[in-house]
TIZA-297278 format. One record per residue: x, y, z of N, C-alpha, C in turn; chain; residue in one letter; residue number from 1. Coordinates in nm, 3 decimals, decimal comma, padded with zeros to 5 digits. Each point is the difference from the previous one (the first is absolute). Last residue first. Layout:
N
PT       n.u       n.v       n.w      ca.u      ca.v      ca.w       c.u       c.v       c.w   chaine   residu   num
PT         X         Y         Z         X         Y         Z         X         Y         Z        A        a   NUM
...
//
This chain:
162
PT       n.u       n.v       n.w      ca.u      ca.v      ca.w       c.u       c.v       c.w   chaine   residu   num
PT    07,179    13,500    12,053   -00,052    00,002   -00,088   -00,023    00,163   -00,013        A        x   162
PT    00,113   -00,414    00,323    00,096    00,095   -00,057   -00,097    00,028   -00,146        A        x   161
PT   -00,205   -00,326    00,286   -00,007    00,117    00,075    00,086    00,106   -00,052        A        x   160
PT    00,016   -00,469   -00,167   -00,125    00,061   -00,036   -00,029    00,142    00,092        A        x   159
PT    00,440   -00,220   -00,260   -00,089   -00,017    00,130   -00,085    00,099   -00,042        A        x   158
PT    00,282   -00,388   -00,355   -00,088    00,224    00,041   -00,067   -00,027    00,160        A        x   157
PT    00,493   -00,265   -00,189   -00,180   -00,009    00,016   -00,030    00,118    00,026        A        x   156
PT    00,451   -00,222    00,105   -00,041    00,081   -00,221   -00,139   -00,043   -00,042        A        x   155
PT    00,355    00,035    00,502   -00,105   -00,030   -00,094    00,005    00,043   -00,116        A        x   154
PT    00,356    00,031    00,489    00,028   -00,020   -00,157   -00,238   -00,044   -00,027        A        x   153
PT    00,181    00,290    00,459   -00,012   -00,120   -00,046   -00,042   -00,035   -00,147        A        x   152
PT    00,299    00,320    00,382   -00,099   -00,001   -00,124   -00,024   -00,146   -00,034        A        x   151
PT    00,178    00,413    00,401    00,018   -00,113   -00,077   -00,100    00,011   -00,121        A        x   150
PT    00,096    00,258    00,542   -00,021    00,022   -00,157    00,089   -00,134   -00,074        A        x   149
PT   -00,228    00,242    00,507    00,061   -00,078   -00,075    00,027    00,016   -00,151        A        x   148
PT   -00,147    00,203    00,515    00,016   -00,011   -00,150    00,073   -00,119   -00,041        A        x   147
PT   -00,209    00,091    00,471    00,076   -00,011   -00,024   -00,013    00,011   -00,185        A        x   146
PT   -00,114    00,223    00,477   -00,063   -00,013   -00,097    00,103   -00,106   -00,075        A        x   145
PT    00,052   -00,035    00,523   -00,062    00,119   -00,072   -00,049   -00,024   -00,167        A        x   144
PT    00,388   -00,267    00,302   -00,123    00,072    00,062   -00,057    00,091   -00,084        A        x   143
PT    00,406   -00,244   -00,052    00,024    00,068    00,135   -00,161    00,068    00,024        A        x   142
PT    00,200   -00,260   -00,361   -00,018   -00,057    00,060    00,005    00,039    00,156        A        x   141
PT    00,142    00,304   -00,373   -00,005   -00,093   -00,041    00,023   -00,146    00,109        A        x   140
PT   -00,059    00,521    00,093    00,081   -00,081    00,002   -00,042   -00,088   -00,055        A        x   139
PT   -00,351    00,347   -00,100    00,096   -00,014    00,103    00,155   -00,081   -00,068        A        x   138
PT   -00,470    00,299   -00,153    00,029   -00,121    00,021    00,107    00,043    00,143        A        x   137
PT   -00,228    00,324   -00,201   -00,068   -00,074   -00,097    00,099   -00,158    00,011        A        x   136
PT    00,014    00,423    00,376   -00,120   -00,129   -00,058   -00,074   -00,035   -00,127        A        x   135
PT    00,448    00,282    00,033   -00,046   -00,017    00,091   -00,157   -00,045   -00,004        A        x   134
PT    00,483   -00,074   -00,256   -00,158    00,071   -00,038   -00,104   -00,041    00,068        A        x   133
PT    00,461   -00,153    00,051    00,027    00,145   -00,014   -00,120    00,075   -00,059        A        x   132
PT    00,020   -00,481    00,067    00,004    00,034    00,130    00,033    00,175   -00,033        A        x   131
PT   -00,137   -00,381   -00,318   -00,050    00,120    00,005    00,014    00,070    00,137        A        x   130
PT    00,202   -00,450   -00,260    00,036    00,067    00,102   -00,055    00,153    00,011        A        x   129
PT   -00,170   -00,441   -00,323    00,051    00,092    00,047    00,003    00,072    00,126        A        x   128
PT    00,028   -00,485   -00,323   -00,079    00,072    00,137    00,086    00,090    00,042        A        x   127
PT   -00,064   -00,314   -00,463    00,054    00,100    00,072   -00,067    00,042    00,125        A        x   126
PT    00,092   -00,456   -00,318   -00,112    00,085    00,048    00,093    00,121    00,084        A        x   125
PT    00,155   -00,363   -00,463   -00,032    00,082    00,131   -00,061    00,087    00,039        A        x   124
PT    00,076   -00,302   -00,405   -00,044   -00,083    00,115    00,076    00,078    00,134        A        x   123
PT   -00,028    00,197   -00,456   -00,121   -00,040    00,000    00,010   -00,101    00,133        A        x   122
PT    00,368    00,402    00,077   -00,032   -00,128   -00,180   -00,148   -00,049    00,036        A        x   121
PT    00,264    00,331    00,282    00,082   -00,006   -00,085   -00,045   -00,072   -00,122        A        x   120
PT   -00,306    00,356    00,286    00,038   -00,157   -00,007    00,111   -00,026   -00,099        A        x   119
PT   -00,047    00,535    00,129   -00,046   -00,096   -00,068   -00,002   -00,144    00,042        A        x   118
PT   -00,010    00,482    00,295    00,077   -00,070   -00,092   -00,088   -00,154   -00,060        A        x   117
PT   -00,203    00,496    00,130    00,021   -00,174    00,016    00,059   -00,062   -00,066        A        x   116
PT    00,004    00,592    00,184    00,011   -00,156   -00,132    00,010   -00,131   -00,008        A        x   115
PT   -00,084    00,473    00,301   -00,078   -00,095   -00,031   -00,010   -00,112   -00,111        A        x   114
PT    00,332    00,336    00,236   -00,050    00,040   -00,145   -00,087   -00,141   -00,034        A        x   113
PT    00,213    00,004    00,425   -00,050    00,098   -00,011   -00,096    00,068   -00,152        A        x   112
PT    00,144   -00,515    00,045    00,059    00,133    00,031   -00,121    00,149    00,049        A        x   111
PT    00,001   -00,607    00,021   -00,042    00,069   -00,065    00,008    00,182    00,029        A        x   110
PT    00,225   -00,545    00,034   -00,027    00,135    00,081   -00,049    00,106   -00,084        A        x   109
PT   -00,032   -00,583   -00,012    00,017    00,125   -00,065    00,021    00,122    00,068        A        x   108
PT   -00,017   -00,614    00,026   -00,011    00,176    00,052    00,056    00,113   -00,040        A        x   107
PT   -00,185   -00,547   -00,130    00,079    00,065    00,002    00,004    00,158    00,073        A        x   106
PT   -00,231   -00,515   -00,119    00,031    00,089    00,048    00,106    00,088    00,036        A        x   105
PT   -00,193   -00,495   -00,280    00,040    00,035    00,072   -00,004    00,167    00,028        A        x   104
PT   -00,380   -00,335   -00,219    00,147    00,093   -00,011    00,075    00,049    00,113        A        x   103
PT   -00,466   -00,286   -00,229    00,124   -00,012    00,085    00,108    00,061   -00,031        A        x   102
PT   -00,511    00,004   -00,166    00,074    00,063   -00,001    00,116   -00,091    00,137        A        x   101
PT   -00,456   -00,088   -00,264    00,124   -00,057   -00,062    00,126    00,046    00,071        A        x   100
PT   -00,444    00,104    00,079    00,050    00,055   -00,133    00,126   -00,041   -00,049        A        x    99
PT   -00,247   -00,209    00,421   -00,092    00,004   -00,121    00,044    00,089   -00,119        A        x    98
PT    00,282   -00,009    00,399   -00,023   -00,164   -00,110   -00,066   -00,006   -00,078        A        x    97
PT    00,286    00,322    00,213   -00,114    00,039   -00,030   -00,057   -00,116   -00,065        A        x    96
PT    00,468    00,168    00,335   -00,044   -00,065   -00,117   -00,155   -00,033    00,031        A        x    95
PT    00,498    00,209    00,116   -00,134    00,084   -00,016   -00,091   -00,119   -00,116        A        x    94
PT    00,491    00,088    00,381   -00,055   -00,049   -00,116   -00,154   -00,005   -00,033        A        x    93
PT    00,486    00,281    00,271   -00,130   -00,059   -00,006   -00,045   -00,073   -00,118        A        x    92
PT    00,376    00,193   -00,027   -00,010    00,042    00,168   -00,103   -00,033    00,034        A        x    91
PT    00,287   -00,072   -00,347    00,022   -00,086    00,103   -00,085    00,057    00,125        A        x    90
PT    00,193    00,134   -00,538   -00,175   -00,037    00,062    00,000   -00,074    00,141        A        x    89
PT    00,412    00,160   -00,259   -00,055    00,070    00,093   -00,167   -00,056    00,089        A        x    88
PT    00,249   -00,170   -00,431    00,085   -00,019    00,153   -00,061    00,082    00,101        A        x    87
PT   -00,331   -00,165   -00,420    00,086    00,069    00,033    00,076   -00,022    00,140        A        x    86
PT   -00,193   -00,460   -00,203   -00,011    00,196    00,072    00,086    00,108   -00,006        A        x    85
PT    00,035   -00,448   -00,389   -00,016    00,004    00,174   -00,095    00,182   -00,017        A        x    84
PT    00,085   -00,283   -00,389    00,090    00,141    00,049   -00,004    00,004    00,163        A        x    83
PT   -00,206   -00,384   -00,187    00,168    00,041   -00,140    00,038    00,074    00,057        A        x    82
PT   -00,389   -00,065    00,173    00,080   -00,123    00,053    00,121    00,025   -00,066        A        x    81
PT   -00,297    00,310   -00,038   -00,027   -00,006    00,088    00,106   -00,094    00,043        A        x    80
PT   -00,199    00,021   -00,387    00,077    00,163    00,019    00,086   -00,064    00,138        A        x    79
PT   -00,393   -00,279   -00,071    00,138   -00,049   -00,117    00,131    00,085    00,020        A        x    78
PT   -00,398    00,106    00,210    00,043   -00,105    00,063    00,119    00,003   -00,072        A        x    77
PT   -00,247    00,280   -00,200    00,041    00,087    00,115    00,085   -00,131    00,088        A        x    76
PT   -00,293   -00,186   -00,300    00,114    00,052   -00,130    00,112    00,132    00,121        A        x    75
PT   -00,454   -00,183    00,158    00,096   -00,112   -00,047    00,095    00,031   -00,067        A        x    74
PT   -00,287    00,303    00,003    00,027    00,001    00,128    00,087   -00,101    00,035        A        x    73
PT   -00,201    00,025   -00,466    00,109    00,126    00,037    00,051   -00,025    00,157        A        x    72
PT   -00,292   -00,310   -00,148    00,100   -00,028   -00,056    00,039    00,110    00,074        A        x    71
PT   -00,407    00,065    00,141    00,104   -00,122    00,044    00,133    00,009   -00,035        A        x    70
PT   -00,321    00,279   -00,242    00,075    00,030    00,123    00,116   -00,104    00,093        A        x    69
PT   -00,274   -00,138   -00,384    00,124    00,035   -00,050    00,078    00,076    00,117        A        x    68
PT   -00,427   -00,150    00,098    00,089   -00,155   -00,026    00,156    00,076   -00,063        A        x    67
PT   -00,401    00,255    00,018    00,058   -00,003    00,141    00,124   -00,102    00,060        A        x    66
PT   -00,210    00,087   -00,492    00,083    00,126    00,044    00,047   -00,014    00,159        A        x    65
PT   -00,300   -00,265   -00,131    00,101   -00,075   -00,048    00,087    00,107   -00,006        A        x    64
PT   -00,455   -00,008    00,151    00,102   -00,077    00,095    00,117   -00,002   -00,097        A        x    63
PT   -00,138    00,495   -00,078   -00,073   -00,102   -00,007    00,066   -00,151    00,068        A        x    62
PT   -00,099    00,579    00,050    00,115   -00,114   -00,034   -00,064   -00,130   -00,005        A        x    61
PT   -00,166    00,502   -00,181    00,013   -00,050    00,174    00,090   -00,173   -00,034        A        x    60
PT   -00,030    00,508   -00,278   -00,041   -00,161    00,007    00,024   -00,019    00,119        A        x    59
PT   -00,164    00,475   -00,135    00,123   -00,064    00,144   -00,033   -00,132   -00,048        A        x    58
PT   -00,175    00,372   -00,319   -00,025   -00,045    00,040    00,148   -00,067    00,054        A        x    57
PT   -00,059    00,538   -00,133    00,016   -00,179   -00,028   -00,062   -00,060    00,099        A        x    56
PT   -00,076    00,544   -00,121    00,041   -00,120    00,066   -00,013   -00,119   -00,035        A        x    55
PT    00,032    00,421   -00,325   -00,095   -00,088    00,064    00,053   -00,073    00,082        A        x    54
PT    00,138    00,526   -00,214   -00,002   -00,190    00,012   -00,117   -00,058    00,087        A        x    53
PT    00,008    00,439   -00,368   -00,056   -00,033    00,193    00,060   -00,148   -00,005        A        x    52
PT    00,105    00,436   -00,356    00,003   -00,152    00,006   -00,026    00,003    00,154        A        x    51
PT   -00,199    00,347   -00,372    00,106    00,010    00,115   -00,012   -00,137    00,026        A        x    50
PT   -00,101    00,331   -00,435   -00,100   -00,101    00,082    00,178    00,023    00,087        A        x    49
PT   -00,397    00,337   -00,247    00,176    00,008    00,012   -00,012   -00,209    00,115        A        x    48
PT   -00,372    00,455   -00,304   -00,008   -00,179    00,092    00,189   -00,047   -00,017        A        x    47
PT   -00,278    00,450    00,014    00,044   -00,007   -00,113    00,094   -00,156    00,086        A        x    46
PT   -00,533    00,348   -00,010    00,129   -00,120    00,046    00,099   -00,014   -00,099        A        x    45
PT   -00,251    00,470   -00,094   -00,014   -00,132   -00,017    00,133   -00,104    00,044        A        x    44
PT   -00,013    00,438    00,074   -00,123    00,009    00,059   -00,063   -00,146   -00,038        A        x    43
PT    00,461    00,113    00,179   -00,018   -00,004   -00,099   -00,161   -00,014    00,019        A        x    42
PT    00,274   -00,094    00,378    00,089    00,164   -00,040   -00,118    00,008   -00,121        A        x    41
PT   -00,039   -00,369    00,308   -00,110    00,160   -00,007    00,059    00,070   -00,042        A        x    40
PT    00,149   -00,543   -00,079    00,055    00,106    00,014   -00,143    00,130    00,023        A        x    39
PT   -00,018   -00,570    00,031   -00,002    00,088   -00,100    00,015    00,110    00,102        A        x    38
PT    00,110   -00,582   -00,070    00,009    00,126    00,119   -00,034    00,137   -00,110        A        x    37
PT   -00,011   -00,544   -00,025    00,010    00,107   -00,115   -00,057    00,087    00,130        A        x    36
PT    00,267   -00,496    00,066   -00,125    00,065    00,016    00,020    00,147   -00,087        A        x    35
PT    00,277   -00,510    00,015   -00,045    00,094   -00,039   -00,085    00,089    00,057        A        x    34
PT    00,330   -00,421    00,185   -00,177    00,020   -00,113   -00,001    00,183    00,014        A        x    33
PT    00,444   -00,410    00,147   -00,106    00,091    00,012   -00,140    00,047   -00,092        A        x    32
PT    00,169   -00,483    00,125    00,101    00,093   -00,088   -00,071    00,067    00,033        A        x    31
PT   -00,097   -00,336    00,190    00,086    00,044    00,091    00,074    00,113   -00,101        A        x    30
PT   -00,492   -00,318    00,090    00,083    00,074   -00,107    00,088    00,093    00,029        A        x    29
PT   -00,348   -00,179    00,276    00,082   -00,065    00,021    00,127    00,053   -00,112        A        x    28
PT   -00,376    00,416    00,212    00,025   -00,158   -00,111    00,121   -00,080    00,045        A        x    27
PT   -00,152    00,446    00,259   -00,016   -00,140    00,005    00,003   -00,155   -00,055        A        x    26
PT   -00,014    00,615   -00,142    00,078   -00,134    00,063   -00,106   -00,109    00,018        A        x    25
PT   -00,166    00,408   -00,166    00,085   -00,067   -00,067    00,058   -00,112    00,053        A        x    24
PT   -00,349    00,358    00,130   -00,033   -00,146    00,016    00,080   -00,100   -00,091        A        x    23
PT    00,077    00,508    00,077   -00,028   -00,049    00,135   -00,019   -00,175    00,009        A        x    22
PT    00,098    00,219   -00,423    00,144    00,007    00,075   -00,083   -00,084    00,172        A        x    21
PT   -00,327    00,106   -00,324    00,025   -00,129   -00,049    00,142    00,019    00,076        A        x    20
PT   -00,248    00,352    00,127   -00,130   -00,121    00,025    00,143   -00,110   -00,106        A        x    19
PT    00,122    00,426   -00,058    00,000   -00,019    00,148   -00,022   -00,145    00,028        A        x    18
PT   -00,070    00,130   -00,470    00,083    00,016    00,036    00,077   -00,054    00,179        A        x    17
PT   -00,417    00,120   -00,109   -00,058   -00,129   -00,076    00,176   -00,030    00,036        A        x    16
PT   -00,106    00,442    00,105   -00,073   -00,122    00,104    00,023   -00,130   -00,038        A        x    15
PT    00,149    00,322   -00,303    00,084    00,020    00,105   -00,064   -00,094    00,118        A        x    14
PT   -00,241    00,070   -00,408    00,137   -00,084   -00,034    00,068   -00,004    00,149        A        x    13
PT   -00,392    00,274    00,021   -00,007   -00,141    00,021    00,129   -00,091   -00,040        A        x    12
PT   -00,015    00,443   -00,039    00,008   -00,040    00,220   -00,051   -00,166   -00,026        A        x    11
PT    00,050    00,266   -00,484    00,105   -00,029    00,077   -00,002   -00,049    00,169        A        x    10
PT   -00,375    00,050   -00,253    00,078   -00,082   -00,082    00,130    00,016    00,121        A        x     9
PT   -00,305    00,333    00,081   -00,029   -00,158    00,065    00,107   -00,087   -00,016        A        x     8
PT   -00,012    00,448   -00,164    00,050   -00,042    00,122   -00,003   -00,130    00,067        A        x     7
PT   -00,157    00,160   -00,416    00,120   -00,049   -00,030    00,065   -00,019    00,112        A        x     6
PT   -00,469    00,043    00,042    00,033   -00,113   -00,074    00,169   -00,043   -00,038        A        x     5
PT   -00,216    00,425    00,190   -00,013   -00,081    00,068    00,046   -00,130   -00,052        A        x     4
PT   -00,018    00,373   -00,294    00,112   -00,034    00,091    00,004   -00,109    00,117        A        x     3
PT   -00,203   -00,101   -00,499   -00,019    00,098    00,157    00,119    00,006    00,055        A        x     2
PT    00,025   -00,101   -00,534   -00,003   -00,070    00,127   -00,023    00,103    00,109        A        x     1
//
């Protein structure tokens, strides 16, 4: 064999190598796939493989996955009438008709050590007191940015989280 020839052999495994890692992804097939990578220590390739995942596909929801939202949001009602509000939620009420959302309000002071305290349960909204972090809010109903924090129950794929 030329030398030119045994040089070849190997810059082409290594192009051919390159060329199938660069155009591996995109399949819907979510187990990983194979490619054969080769080493310049040896004067002949010596083919080693490495796992590349593949991105998934995002189902998107269908009318009857939107019909089960219902239920769940209906099922926050149910919570709702057995347990009441938390005792604290009195300081406002926050409601979103098209997501279902009616909840009462509550106020938080949020420390020097920037930790948002939690909602006590699935039917409260938090509005925090960022008056000790100078314009990323204020007083809670005093002007300026306001935060919030809650959640609303589903068991559907949204189509923008992905």
């Amino acid at each position: 064999m030329s030398r030119t020839r045994a040089l070849l052999l190997p810059a082409l495994a290594i192009v051919a190598a390159v060329a199938l890692v660069a155009c591996g992804g995109g399949g819907d097939d979510p187990t990983p796939t194979e490619t054969a990578t080769a080493t310049e220590s040896t004067p002949t390739p010596t083919p080693t493989t490495s796992r590349t995942p593949s991105p998934t596909a995002t189902p998107r929801p269908s009318q009857t996955e939107s019909a089960d939202a219902v239920q769940a949001i209906s099922g926050l009602k149910d919570f709702i009438d057995g347990y009441g509000y938390p005792s604290d939620a009195t300081f406002a009420e926050l409601r979103v008709p098209k997501l279902g959302v009616d909840a009462q309000v509550a106020s938080r002071f949020v420390g020097g050590d920037g930790v948002m305290p939690n909602p006590e349960g699935p039917a409260e909204v938090i509005w925090y007191d960022m008056s000790l972090w100078q314009g990323m809010g204020g007083v809670p109903g005093g002007g300026g940015n306001a935060i919030f924090s809650g959640h609303v129950d589903y068991d559907y794929a949204v189509g923008y989280a992905g």
